[in-house]
N, C-alpha and C positions, 0 to 999 in steps of 0.2 A: 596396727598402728595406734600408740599411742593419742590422747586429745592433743597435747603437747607437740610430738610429733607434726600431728596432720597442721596445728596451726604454723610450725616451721616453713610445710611448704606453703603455705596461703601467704605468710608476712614474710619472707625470707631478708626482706630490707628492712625491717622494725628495729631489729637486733643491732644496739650500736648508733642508731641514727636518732635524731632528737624528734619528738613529737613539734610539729610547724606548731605556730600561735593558733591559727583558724579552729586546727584540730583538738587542741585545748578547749578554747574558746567553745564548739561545738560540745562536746564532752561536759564543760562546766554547768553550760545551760542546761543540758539534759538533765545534768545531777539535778540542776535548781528546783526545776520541773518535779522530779521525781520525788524530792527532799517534801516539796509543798503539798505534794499527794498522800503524804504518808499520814497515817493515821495520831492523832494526839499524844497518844503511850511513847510510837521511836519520837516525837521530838523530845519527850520529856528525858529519855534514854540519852537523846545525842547533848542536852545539858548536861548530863550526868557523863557521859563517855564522848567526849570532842571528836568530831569527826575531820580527819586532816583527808589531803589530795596530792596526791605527788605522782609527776611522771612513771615511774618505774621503782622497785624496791633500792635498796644501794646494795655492795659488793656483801654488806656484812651482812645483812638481811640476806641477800640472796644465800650463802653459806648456811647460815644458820637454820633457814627452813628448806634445805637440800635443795635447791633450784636452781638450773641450770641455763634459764632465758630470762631473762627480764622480763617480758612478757608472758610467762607463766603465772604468775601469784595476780589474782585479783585484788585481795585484800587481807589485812592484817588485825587481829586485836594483839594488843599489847596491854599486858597487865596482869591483876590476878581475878581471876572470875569469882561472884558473889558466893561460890558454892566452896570456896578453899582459902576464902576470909578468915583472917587470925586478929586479936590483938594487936600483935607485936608487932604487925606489918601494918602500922597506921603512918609509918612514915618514908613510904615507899613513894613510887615517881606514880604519878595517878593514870590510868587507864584508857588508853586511845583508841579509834577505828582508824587505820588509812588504807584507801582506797588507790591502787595504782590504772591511773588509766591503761596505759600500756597494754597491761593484762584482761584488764574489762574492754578495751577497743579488739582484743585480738581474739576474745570469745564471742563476741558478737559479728565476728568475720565470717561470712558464706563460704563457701568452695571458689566463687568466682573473686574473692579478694575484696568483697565490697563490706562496708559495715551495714549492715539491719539496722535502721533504725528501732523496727519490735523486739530486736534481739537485745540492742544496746539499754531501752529502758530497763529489759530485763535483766538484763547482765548487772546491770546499777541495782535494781532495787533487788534481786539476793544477794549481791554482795553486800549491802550496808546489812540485814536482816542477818544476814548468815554472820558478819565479825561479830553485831548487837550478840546473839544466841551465845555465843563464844562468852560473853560476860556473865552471859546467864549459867556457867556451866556445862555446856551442850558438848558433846565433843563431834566429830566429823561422821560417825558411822549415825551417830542421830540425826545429825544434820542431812543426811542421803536419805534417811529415812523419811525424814520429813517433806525429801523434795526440795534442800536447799543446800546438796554440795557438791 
């Protein structure tokens, strides 16, 4: 069974329904938390790469990065990473992280349906690390390697 899979049967109501306000709200703070913990280098990153928060990917995200739950994708860089920098592409739309709760609430999910709060800091702080990386070049078999995919 697929990671994907086994979180199907943990959330089988995710898919489709809207995150309540509380559970946002829970989620945000956590990020807060998380963001103020982080060392001086990712803030100076997240000036340079905005960090957005969005429920879930949308229809065209989801196609595009093959995914078939909403709650699959954690999070996203968007752009061109420092390593494949040109010229001619100074006038390109500039480089984002978003973060979908959705998908970080559903990897922090137990067997028993509950979110970890240990899971959830952590769910949070590789995904901002891990989109950050993606700026930096890193591709996803480094990212395992390192212990952040």
């Amino acid at each position: 069974m697929t990671h994907a899979q086994h979180r199907r049967t943990i959330l089988p109501n995710l898919e489709g329904r809207d995150l309540e306000p509380h559970e946002r709200r829970r989620f945000d703070r956590v990020l807060e938390k998380i963001l103020e913990a982080m060392p001086p280098l990712v803030h100076e990153l997240i000036e340079r790469v905005p960090l957005h928060v969005e429920d879930h990917p949308s229809r065209r995200v989801m196609e595009e990065m093959g995914v078939r739950f909403r709650d699959e994708l954690c999070g996203l860089y968007t752009g061109i990473p420092l390593t494949e920098r040109r010229v001619e592409q100074s006038g390109t739309l500039p480089d984002v992280v978003t973060i979908y709760r959705e998908g970080v609430l559903a990897a922090a999910t137990d067997a028993a349906g509950r979110v970890r709060p240990d899971r959830l800091r952590e769910e949070i702080r590789v995904t901002i690390l891990h989109e950050l990386a993606h700026h930096h070049g890193l591709g996803e078999a480094e990212l395992r390697e390192l212990g952040y995919g």
